[in-house]
C-alpha positions in Angstrom: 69.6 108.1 45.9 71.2 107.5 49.7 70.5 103.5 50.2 68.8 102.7 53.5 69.6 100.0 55.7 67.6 98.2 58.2 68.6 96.4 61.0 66.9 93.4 62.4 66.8 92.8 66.4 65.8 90.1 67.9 63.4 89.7 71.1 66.0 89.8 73.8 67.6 92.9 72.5 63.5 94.3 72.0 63.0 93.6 75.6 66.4 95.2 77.1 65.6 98.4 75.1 62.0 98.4 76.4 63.3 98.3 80.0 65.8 100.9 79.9 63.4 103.1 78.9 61.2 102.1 81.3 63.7 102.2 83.8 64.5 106.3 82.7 60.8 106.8 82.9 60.1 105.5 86.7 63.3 106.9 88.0 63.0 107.1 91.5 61.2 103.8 91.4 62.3 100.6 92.6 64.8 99.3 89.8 64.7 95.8 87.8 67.1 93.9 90.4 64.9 95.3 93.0 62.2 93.9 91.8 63.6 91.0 91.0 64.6 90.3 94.7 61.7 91.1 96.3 60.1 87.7 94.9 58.0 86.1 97.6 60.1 83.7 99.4 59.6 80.0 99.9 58.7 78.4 102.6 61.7 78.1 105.3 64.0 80.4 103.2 65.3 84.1 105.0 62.8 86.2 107.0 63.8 89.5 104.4 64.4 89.3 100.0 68.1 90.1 99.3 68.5 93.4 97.1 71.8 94.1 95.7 72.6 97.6 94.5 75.1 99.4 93.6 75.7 102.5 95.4 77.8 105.2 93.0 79.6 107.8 93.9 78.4 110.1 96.8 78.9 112.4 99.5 77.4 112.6 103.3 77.9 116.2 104.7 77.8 117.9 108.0 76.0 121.7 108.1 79.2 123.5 109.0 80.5 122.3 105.2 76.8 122.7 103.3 76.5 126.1 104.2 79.9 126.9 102.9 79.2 125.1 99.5 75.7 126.1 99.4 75.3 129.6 101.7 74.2 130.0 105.1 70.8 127.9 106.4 70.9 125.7 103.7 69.0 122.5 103.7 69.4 119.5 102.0 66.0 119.1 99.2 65.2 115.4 98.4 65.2 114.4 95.0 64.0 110.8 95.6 64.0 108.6 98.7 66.6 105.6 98.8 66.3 101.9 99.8 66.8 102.0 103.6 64.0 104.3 105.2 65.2 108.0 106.0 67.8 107.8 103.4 67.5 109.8 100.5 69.0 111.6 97.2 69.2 115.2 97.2 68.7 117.8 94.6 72.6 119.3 95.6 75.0 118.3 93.3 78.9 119.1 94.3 82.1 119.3 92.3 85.0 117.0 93.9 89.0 118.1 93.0 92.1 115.7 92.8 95.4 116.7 94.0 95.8 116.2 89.9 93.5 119.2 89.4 91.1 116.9 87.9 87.5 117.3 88.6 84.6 115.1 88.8 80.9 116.8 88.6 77.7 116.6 89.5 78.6 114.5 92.9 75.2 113.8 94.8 74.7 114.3 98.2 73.0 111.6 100.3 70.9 112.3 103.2 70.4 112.6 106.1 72.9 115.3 107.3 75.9 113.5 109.1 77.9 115.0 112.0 81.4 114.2 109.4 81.5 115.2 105.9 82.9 112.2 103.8 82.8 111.7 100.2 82.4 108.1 98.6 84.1 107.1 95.4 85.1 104.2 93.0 88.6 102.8 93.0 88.7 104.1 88.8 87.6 107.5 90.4 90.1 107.5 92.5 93.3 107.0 89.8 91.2 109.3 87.7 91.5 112.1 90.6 95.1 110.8 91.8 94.1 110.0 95.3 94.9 106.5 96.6 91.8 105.8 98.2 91.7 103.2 101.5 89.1 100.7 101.7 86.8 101.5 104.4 83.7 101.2 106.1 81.5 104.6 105.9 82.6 106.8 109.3 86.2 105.4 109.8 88.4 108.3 108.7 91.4 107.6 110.4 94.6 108.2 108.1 92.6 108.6 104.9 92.7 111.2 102.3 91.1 114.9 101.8 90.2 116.9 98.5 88.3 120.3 97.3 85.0 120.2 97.2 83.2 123.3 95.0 79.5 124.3 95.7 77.8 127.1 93.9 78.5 129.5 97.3 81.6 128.5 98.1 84.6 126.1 98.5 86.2 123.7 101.0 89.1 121.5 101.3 88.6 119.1 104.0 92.0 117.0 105.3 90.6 113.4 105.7 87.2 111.5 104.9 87.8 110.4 101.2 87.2 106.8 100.8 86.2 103.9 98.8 83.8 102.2 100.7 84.0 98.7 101.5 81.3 95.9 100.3 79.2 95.3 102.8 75.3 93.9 103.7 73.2 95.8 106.1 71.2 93.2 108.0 68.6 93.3 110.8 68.8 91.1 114.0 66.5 88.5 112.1 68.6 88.5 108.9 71.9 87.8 111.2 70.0 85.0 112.8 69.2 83.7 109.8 72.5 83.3 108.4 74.2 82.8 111.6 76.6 85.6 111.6 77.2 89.1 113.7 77.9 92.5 113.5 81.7 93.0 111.9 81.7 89.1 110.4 82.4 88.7 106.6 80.2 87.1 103.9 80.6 85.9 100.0 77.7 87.3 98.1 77.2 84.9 94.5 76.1 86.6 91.6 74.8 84.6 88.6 74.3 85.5 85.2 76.5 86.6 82.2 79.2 87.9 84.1 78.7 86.5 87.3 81.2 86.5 90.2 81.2 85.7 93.9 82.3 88.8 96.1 84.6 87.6 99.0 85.0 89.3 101.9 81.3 91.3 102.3 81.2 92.8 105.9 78.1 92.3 108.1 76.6 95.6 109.4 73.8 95.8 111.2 71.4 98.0 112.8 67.7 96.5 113.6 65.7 98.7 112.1 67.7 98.2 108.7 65.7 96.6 105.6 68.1 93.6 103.9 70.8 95.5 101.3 73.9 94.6 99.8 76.0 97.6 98.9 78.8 97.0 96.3 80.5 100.1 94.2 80.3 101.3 90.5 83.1 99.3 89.4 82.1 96.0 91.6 78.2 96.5 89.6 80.2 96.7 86.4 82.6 93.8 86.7 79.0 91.6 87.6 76.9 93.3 84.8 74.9 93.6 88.2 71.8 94.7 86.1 71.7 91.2 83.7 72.0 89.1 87.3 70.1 85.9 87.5 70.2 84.7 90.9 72.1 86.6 93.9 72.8 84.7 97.4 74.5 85.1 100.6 77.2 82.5 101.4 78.4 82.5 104.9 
């Protein structure tokens, strides 16, 4: 008879299985960092929690280009709302081409509708593709890259607006106040925990109806194990 082997876990390894599947299960929900940064603050400590996520890769679209890919009067659907109010994930998923003929699926559409089409990646998407992506902040297209993008209706190639976006913290005029910094300066964000790093170079951006975010990318989150993170801080 086939022998059957058990294997023990222990109570850390219980609990991070519990909360992935909780995680799965209230998709669309705030996640664990999330939570874990909207702690009450104490006394004398910044006017908004810091909340760290990572933002993966994306596309922003103008109508001209979502009727091509999707047929004429389409409308972006929301699949679940996003951090900073009015933002949100859409149901329309888009197929992004490398000059290597190389394809990467399934890329989500963020909303609202822009008035530039621009797709978002990782610096590993990019060698994947073979496109050398510049470092930018979201909107400046200037010398940067194009690709194919493939929708169920149709196709597109756009010339420019292919980027990997540069870290950055959106912050209100309170949270500038705060840490005594403006529009355009550059932070260190400190992330403790197993893998933990400090992120130089974090540009300010602000807008004063924003809600406190750090945005790094997929590979930044992965290089931190951003989800086993014990403290995170702002460092002017």
């Amino acid at each position: 008879m086939p022998t059957m082997q058990t294997t023990n876990l222990n109570r850390s390894e219980v609990e991070r299985l519990v909360r992935e599947v909780l995680t799965q299960k209230l998709r669309g929900g705030p996640t664990a960092r999330e939570q874990h940064a909207r702690q009450p603050s104490q006394a004398g400590g910044p006017p908004h929690p810091l909340v760290v996520n990572v933002s993966a890769r994306h596309m922003h679209v103008k109508q001209e280009h979502l009727e091509i890919l999707f047929g004429p009067g389409a409308k972006l659907t929301k699949l679940k709302d996003l951090y900073q109010q009015g933002e949100f994930a859409s149901e329309q998923l888009v197929t992004v081409v490398g000059p290597r003929q190389r394809i990467i699926p399934n890329v989500r559409i963020l909303g609202p509708m822009r008035d530039y089409t621009q797709i978002e990646l990782s610096y590993t998407d990019g060698i994947y593709l073979g496109i050398d992506l510049p470092l930018r902040i979201s909107g400046n297209h200037k010398d940067t890259p194009g690709c194919t993008i493939l929708g169920p209706k149709g196709s597109l190639t756009i010339d420019k607006g292919v980027i990997r976006a540069e870290r950055h913290v959106h912050m209100s005029t309170e949270d500038m106040s705060y840490y005594g910094v403006k529009d355009g300066d550059y932070m260190k964000l400190k992330i403790d925990g197993p893998c933990g790093v400090t992120f130089d170079r974090l540009k300010v951006r602000y807008h004063p109806k924003v809600v406190l975010e750090v945005h790094i990318d997929t590979d930044e989150g992965n290089a931190c194990d951003l989800e086993s993170a014990t403290h995170m801080e702002l460092i002017k």
